[in-house]
Structure formats: structure tokens, C-alpha cells
N, C-alpha and C positions, 0 to 999 in steps of 0.2 A: 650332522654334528660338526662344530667348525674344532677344525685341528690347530694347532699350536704352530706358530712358522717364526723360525729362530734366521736370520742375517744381521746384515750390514752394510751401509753403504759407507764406504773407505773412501770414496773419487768420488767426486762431481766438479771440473771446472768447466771452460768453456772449448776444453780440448776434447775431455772425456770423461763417462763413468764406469768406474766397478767397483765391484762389493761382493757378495755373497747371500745365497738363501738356502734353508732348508727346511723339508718336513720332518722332523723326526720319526712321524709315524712310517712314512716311505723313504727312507732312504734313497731308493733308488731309481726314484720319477723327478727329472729333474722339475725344480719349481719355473714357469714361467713369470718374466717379469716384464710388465708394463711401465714404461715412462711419460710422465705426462707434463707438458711446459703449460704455466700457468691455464693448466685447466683442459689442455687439448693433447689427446694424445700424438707423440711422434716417433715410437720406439716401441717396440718387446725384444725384446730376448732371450736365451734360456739360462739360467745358470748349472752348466754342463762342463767349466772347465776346470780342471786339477790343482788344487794348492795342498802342498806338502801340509798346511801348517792346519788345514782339516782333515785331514786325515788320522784315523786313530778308533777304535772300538769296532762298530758296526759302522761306521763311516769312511765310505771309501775318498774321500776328498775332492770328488769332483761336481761342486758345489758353486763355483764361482763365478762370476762374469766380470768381464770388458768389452768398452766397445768405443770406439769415434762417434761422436753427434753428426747426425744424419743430414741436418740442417746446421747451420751455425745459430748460436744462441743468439735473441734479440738484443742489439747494444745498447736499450736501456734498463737492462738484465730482466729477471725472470726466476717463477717461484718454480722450485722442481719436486716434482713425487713422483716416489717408485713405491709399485702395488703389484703382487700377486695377481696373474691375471685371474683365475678360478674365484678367488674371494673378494680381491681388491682389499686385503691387509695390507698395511704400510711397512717397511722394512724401517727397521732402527736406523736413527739418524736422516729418513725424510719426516719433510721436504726440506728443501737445501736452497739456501737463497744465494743464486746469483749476483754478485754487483755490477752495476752500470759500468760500462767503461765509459774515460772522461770523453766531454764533449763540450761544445762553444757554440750553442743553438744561435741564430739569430732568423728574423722573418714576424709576421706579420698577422696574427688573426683579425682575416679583414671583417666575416660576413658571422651573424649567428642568429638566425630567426626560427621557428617553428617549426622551418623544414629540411633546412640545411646549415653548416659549418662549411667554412672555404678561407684560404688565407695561405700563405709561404712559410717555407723553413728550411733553415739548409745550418750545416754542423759545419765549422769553419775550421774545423779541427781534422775533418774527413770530408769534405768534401764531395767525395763521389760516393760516397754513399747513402740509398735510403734511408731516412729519418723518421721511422713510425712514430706516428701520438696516438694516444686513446683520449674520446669524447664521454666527457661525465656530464651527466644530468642531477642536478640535486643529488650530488654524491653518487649515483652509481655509472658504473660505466657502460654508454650505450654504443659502442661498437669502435674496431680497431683500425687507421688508415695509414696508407702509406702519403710522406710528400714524393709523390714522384711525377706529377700531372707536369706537362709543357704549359710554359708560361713565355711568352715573346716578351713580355717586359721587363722580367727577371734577365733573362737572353742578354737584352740592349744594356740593360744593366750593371753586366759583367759578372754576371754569379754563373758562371762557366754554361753550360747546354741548358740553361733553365728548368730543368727539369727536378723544381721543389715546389712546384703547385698540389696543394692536396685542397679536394672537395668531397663532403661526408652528408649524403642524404638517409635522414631516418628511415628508418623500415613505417612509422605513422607519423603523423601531424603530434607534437607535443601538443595535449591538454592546454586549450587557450582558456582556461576558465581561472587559471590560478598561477601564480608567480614562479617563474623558474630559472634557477642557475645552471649557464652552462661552462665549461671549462676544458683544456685540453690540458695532456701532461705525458710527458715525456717520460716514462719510469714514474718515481716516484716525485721528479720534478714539474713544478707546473708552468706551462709554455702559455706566455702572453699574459690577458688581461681577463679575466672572465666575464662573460656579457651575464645580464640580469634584464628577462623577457618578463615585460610586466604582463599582470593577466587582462582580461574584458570582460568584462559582465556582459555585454553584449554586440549584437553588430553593430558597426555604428553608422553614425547617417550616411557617411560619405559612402560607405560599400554598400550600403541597400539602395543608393540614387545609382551606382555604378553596376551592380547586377540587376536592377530594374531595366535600367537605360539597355543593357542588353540581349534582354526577352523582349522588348518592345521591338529590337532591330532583326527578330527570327524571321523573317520571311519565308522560308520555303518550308514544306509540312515536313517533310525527314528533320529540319533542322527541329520545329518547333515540338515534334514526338520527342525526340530526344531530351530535347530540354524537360519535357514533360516528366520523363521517364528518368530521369537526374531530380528532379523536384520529391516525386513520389517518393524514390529510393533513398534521400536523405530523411524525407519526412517520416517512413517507416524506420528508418535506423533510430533519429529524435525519440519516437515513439515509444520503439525495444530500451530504449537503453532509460527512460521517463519509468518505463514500469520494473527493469530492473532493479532500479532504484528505490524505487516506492515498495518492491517485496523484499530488499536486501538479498538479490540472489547471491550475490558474491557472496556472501555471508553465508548463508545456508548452503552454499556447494563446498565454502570452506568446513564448515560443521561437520556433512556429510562424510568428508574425506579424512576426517581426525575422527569419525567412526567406525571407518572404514581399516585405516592403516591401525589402529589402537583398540578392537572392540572391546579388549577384556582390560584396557589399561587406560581406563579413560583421564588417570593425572597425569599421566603424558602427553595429554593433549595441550598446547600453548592456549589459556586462558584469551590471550589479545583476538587469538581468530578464530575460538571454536565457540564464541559466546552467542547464544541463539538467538537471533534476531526475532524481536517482536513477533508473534502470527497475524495475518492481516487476514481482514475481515470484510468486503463487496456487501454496502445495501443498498439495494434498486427498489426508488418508488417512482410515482406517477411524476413528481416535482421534490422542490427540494420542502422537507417538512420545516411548518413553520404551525407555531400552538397556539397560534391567534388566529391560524385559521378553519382547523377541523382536528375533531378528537385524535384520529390516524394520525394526524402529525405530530402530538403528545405522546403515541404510544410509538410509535417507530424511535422516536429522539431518548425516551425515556428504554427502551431496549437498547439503541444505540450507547448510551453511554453504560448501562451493564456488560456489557461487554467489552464498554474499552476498559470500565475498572479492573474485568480479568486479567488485563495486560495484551488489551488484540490494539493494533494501529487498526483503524476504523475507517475506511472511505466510504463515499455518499456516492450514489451515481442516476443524474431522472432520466427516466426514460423517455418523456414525451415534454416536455415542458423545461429549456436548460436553464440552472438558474443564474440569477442576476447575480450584477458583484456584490450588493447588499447581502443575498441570497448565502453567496461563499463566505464573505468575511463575518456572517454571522453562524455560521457551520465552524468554521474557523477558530472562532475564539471560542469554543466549545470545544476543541481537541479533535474537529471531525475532518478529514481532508477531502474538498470536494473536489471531484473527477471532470474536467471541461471541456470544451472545445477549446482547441484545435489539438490537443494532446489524443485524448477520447472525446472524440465527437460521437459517440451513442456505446451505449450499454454492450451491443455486441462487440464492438473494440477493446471496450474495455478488458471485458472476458476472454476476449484471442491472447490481446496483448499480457493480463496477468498474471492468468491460468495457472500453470501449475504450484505459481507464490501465492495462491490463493490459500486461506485453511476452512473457512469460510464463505458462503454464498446468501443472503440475505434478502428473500423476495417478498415486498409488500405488496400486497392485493394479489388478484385473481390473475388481471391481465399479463403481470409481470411474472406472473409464476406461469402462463400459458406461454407465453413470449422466451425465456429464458430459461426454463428450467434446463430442457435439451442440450442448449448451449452452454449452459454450466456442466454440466455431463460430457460433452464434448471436449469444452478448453479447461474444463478445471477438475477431471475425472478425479481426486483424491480428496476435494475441496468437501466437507458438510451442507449437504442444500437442507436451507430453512425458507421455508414457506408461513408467512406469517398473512393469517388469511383477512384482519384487518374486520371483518362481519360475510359471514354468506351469504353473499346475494340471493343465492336460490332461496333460502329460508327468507327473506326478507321479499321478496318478491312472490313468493307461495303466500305471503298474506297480505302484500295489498294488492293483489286477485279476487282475495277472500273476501277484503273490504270496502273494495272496488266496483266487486263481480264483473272482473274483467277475464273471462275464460282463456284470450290471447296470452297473456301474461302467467298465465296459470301453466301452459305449454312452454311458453321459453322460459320459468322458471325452473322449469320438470327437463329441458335442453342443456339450462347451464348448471344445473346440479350434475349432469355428467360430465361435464368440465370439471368442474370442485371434486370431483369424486379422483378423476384422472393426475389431477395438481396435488392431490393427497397422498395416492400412490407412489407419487415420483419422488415427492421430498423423505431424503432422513427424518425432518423433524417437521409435523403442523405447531404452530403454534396457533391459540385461537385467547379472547380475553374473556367466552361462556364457555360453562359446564353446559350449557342447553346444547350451545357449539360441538363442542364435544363430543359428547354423548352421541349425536346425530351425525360426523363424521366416523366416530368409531367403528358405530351401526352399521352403515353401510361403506365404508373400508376398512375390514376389521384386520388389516396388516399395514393402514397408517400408525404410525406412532404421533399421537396427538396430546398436546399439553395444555393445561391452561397457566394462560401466565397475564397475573395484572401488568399493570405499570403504573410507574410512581409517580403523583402529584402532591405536588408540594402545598403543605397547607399554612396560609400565612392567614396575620392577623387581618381584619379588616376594616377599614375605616368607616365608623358610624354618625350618617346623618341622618336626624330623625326630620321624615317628609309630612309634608301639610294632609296631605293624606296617604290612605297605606298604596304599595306598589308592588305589583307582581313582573316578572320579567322570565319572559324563555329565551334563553340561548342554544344557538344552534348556529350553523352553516346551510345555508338556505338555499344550494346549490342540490342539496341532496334532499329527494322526492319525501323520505318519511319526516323530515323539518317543515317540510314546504305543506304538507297534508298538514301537519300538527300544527303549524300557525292558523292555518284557515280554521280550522276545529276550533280553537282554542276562542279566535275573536267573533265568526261567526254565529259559534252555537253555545261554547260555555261563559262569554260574557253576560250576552241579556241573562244568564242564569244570577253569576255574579253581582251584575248592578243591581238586583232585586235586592240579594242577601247583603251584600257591604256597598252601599251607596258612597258615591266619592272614590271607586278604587281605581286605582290604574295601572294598566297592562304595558308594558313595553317590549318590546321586539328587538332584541339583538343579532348582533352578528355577520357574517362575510357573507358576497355572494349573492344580496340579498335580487331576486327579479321582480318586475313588473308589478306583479301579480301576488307579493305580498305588500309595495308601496300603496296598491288599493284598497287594502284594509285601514291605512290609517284616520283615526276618529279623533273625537275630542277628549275622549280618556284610553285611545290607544296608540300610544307612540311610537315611530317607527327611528331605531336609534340606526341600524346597519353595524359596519364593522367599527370596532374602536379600538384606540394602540394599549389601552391597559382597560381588560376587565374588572380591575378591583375598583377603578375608580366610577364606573359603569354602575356597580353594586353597591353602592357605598347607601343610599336609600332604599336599597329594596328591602321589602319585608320577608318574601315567599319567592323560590322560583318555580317552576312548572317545566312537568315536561311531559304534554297530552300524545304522547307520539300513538298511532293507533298500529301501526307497525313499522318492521323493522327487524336489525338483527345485531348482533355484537354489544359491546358495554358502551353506556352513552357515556362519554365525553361530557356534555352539558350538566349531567346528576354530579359527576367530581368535583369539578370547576364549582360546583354550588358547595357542595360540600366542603370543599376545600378551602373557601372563606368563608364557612360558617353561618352558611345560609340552607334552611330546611327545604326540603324540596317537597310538591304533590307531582305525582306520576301515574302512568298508566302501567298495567302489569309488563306489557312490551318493553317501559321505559327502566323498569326496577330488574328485570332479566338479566340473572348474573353478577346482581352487584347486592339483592336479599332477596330471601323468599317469600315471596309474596302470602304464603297459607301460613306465615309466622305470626302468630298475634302480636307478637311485639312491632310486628312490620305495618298490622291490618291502619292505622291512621292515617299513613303515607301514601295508599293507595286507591286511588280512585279508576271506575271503571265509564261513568256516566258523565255528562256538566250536571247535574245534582251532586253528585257525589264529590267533584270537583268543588262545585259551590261551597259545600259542608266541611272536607279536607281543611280547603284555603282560610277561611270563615277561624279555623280552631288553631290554624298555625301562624295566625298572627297575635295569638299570647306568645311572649316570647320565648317563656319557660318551655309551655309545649313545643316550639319549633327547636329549643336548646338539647331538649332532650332529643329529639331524632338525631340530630348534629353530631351528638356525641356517642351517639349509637354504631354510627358510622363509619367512627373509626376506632372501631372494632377490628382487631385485624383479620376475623374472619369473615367480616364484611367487604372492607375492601382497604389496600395497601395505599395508605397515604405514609408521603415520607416528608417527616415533620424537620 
């Protein structure tokens, strides 16, 4: 409980101080008293001596103190406080401001750059006495000196033993990133000229040709280790202080500590520095996503921006493939900040370096959830690991074994389903975009926590051009085996179906990636279009799209993108998985299992009415999330 402490300070000049203190509650312990010159302590004393004029009741009167200053006060004066030492209460009537005694500075602020102050001063008034300045940096003061340095020039000069040289090196390098005033002053007076250190955006040529030139001239191996070991060790600092930045530690260690000092008073906490910096949010894929080139890259970007709406700062970071500047500046002007070389040159840097500012951890596909999970555990133990599993391989591979009868592949799919099983385990959260997904994760890790979660494509109008005859087209990414099976299928065995039933129709083939070996399929009514910069305009004639996939796993990409501008699609039950139920009768037109059945689908959905009405069936939103 703090007690009540009754004095006074009566004296404070540059001779001496006293005053008086007491506790009421103990009379008879005398109070210690601390004295502090602008800020540093140089005194205690007790107040233990007798004055008649306290004396009276329960108070014996020996309450008082004096004393001679221990030091002589500085002569460009000085701010004084006297405190209890036990509490550090203020005694009535501090602090007590000392004035300057006069003075007739003359001297010279020669030098002021980023690492030091240096220049003359001498008081013509005194002469032989030290002249301390204090150095202020943008208004505060960054440390006290004395001019007392020998100078032989001063000497020849005639400024008596020259002994008024002062030099003042910072304890760090002043921040060269940003503009800074520096100034010295005498007391409250200001001594000389004050310099203005412009800032640099960066090195400039002259000092990378002059520390070039210098590593060039390392000859011997000590010297050039060295140098090495100076390289590395600024480039880790660059690094630390790139990812400080990027998580706002200083911010969140400010927060921390206005939680800490105030937990049950949090309106005392200063608004300007306990305000909670964004949570930042690490997602790692193969490359950096792009929606022109595979459905994954739609559904990652389309997650990605859900979660900046929450309010997360969003980085991107590829693990195998680093992207271009096109790559960044197109992440970029999406609000996404992408992670590069030479800052983070690979995923695990990333992870070291932002670990604990992480709140989130974001792993697209198999590989990067086998690669990284550990490591998220490791550098970012507090962080959310999310595994977003993009399609299971294994499930996707267990059937085209099936439709292959390739028994090899039936075993490394039966291999990497215990991977998938292990990556489900470790993450907090699966994300998956089937219920088939799903359900068959659950099943066999029944302590993942597994979600389905669409993502949103955007559904725009689309421009209509009516073609000399009708046009079918699959879109796909033709890097990936169930695209590359489902074109062969599709030109191979369901066209001669086709040409029979719709004479005149034509197939086209889009999309990235495309190899060899779907350029050989091209005929006289099957055109091989590859990748293009805008699919609406790709679509602008087609009638129908198709997607004969005969397996496979996850939500197809290709069925949206159709859907999405308003074009009906025929599909195999593999390719309608997760997006309708195929045993739906309202679904039963849409889906085809044979090229008969294909034929017959295609053949009905170019009435447009009929194709109209699936379109609109579609988005349904318990069909699938288009975000209009």
C-alpha cells in the first residue's frame, strides 16, 4: 500500500540542497532521499536532521536534510529531482530547474555524417573550462560530450592548450534510408549550424564499383573467408530485419507488452502503439498461380483473396519454380506480396526467417505439405497449418490403374495414399474442393479435420458468335495425365461417334502445356487451339463444352470456366464429381458414360434452351459457388 509522504524542498542552487521529508505513518524511520540531475542519479541522503520548526505532536523534528553538491552542477544548467528512494515519490517543489550560467561559446561544428559529430568550442567567458554539448537527432538527444579533445590547430591558434576538440561517435550507423537532422546545444542553447543528412534509396554506383573493386583484390583465403563471412552476416541481418518488417514485429511485441503491463486495463493502453498489426498468412505452391493456366491456380488465388478479405497480409511463396517479374507484379496488384530471391531464396527461408510472425501457414498440393509441413512446426510452432490438398492423387491414380490395368500404379497409388493420409494428420485444417474427397480422408484419418470448401469463379457475360457450323471444345491443362487421356478419348473414339450423329461439327482443344502427342490428333474438324490470353474470347462460338475425363480426382476447373460463361457442358461421372450428383435426375442429361452417350448428350444440348437450362441449373448455390 503506498503511504502518504509529506516535505519540501526549500534549497536547490548550485551550492546546495535541503528540505525536508516525512512518513506520517512512521514517524520515526527516517525517509531516504535520492537526487537525480537531469535524469542520472548523483546523491541520496537521509533526512535525519533536526529543525525546531518540525517539531510538534508525534513529531520529533528530525526530518530534515542539507548537503553540498557532490559534483558541481553542469554550466549549461540542469533539471533536478528529489524522490524517495523506497517509492521514488517526488517531494513538493521538485524538480527545480537550474539556470545556465552566462557564457560566450565560440568554435566550429566541422563534421556530421552517419557516424559521427566532431568540430571545436571553447566559452570565452571561462576559458579553462569544459564546454559539454549534447547531440540531438531529429529532436531527441543521442548522447552527452565533453570539448576537451587536443587539437594542435586550435594550440597554433592561440585558444590557450587547445584543449576544445570534441568527437561524438554513435553507439549505430543513423538509418540511411530517410532524412535526418542533426544539431548540438549547449543547455537550452543551440551551438553552430545544424547539418541535414539526406537519405538514399540505395547504394549507389560509385560504392558498389569501390566495394566490388575490393573483393576482386582478396587474394589470400583468410582474407577472402572473411569477406565471405561479412557478406553472409549482413545478408542474414537484410534478411531478419526484410521479415520483421513484413510480420510488423515491432508492433506485435509492442501490443504484447500493453498486454502485459495493463491486462485488466486495456484503455490505458496508447492507441498509436498497441494497435494490432495485420495477421499474416505464408501460401506455398509449386509456382506462382496463374487461372490461365490450371484449375489449382483459380482455386489457390480464389482462397488467397478470402482470406485477405479477413484482414490477413497475404504472401505467396513457389517452392520449385521462382516466379517472374510478370509473375510478381501480377500477384501484386491483387494485394498479394510475393516472397523472392535474394531476400527468400526458397520456402524454408522463408519459414526460418518468419516464423513466429506467422498466424498462418498455407500448403498447396501433396508435395509442399510433405516438404514443409515439419518445418512450419518447427519455425512457425503457433502458426495454423492448412493443407489444401488441390485433388488426391492416390484417388486419381487408384483409377487410372483401373482404366489403364496398369497394376504398377495401382501400388504407388496404394504408397502415396500413405502419404496423403500422413499430410492429413499433421495439418490443423484439410481443405479439399469434394465431398467424395472428404468423406475418403475422413474414413481413413478419422482425427483430420477436413472441409470442403469451393472457390469462387466469376461469372461474366459472354460474347456470342453464331459459327457456320456447331463447335464443341475441352478445356484443360494438358500437362496433366487425366486431360491428356480425355483428349485422346474424346478425338479418337467419341468423334467418329459424333460425325455420324451431327455431320459438320467441330471439336477444339484448348489450353496450356499442350505435348506432342495431343498436336497428333489434329484433323480437319479437330482443331488444336493450345493456350490462349483470354478464354471468353476462345468461347465466343462454341456451342457445347465437354469434359470426357475417364478419371481423375478433385473439382474440375474446366466444368466452371464453362459454366461461368454460360456455356452447358456434357461430362463423364469422374468429371461432374463434387460439383452434382450424378444419380440426380435433374443431373441425368448432362452426363454421359459411353461416345454413344456422348454423341446423344452433345446432339440435345445444342438447342440452346436445353443447354440454358443446365447453365442455370448451375448456379444453384448448392451446386457450385459462382461469385457473380
Amino acid at each position: 500500500m503506498t503511504v502518504s509522504l509529506v516535505g519540501y524542498v526549500d534549497i536547490c542552487d548550485r551550492e546546495q540542497f535541503a528540505g525536508w521529508a516525512l512518513e506520517p505513518a512512521w514517524p520515526d524511520m527516517p525517509v531516504r532521499i535520492q537526487v537525480h540531475v537531469d535524469g542520472e542519479l548523483v546523491d541520496e541522503v537521509d533526512a535525519d536532521h533536526f529543525r525546531a520548526d518540525l517539531r510538534g505532536g508525534e513529531w520529533h523534528g528530525s526530518y530534515a536534510f542539507q548537503k553540498a553538491w557532490p559534483v558541481p552542477l553542469p554550466h549549461e544548467g540542469a533539471l533536478v529531482e528529489f524522490t524517495d528512494a523506497r517509492e521514488g515519490r517526488p517531494l513538493t517543489g521538485s524538480p527545480v530547474r537550474i539556470l545556465p550560467l552566462p557564457s560566450s561559446l565560440v568554435g566550429a561544428f566541422d563534421v556530421a555524417d552517419r557516424y559521427h559529430v566532431a568540430g571545436w568550442v571553447r566559452d570565452e567567458a571561462c576559458p579553462d573550462r569544459t564546454v559539454w554539448l549534447t547531440v540531438w537527432v531529429d529532436g531527441q538527444p543521442a548522447g552527452r560530450i565533453a570539448a576537451n579533445r587536443f587539437r594542435a590547430d586550435l594550440r597554433d591558434a592561440g585558444f590557450g592548450t587547445g584543449r576544445h576538440g570534441f568527437h561524438h561517435a554513435f553507439s549505430s550507423p543513423i538509418d540511411p534510408l530517410t532524412d535526418h537532422v542533426i544539431e548540438l546545444r549547449h543547455g537550452e542553447e543551440r551551438f553552430g549550424t545544424p547539418f541535414t543528412i539526406p537519405g538514399t534509396a540505395s547504394l549507389s554506383v560509385d560504392l558498389k564499383t569501390h566495394f566490388s573493386g575490393i573483393l576482386r583484390g582478396l587474394d589470400a583465403p583468410p582474407e577472402r573467408a572473411e569477406a565471405l563471412a561479412f557478406l553472409v552476416g549482413e545478408a542474414e541481418r537484410l534478411r531478419t530485419r526484410c521479415a520483421a518488417e513484413l510480420t510488423a514485429q515491432r508492433e506485435r511485441e509492442q501490443a504484447r507488452q500493453a498486454r502485459r503491463l495493463h491486462p485488466a486495463e486495456p484503455d490505458r493502453a496508447d492507441p498509436a502503439t498497441t494497435t494490432a498489426p495485420r495477421p499474416v498468412a505464408l501460401f506455398i505452391d509449386d509456382r506462382a498461380p496463374d487461372p490461365e493456366r490450371d484449375a489449382g491456380s483459380v482455386a489457390v488465388l480464389s482462397h488467397i483473396h478470402t482470406i485477405r478479405n479477413l484482414g490477413y497480409r497475404c504472401c505467396f511463396m513457389a517452392s520449385r519454380l521462382s516466379p517472374g517479374e510478370d509473375d510478381r507484379m501480377r500477384l501484386e496488384q491483387q494485394g498479394i506480396e510475393c516472397l523472392m530471391p535474394p531476400v527468400f531464396p526458397c520456402p524454408e527461408e522463408a519459414l526460418r526467417q518468419l516464423g513466429s510472425g506467422l498466424e498462418v501457414v498455407y500448403l498447396h498440393r501433396l508435395n509442399n505439405a510433405e516438404s514443409y509441413s515439419a518445418l512450419t512446426r518447427a519455425f512457425a510452432p503457433t502458426a495454423t497449418l492448412i493443407w489444401s490438398v488441390a485433388d488426391l492423387a492416390s484417388l486419381r491414380l487408384h483409377r487410372q490403374a483401373a482404366v489403364e490395368s496398369r497394376p504398377e500404379l495401382e501400388r504407388f497409388a496404394s504408397r502415396l495414399e500413405v502419404r496423403e493420409n500422413m499430410c492429413a494428420w499433421l495439418a490443423d485444417f484439410v481443405l479439399t474442393h469434394s465431398a467424395i474427397e472428404a468423406q475418403r480422408l475422413s474414413r481413413t484419418v478419422p482425427t483430420a479435420n477436413v472441409h470442403v470448401v469451393p472457390w469462387a469463379v466469376p461469372v461474366s457475360s459472354r460474347r456470342r458468335r453464331t459459327p457456320e457450323a456447331p463447335v464443341i471444345a475441352f478445356v484443360g491443362h494438358f500437362a496433366h495425365d487425366p486431360n491428356l487421356d480425355a483428349a485422346k478419348w474424346l478425338v479418337l473414339t467419341i468423334m467418329p461417334r459424333l460425325r455420324q450423329v451431327i455431320p459438320g461439327l467441330l471439336c477444339r482443344l484448348i489450353g496450356s502445356a499442350m505435348p506432342h502427342a495431343i498436336h497428333t490428333l489434329a484433323a480437319e474438324d479437330v482443331e488444336i487451339v493450345g493456350a490462349v490470353p483470354d478464354l471468353q474470347d476462345a468461347l465466343t462460338d462454341v456451342s457445347v463444352c465437354v469434359a470426357p475425363l475417364r478419371f481423375g480426382a478433385g473439382i474440375k476447373g474446366k466444368v466452371l470456366e464453362s459454366w461461368a460463361v454460360g456455356l452447358p457442358v456434357v461430362m463423364t461421372p469422374i468429371a461432374a464429381e463434387g460439383l452434382v450428383d450424378p444419380a440426380d435426375p435433374a443431373w441425368h442429361a448432362s452426363i454421359a458414360d459411353t461416345p454413344s452417350d456422348f454423341a446423344e448428350r452433345i446432339a440435345a444440348f445444342l438447342d440452346p434452351a436445353t443447354g440454358q437450362k443446365q447453365v442455370e441449373g448451375s448456379k444453384n448455390p448448392l451446386v457450385l459457388r459462382l461469385s457473380v
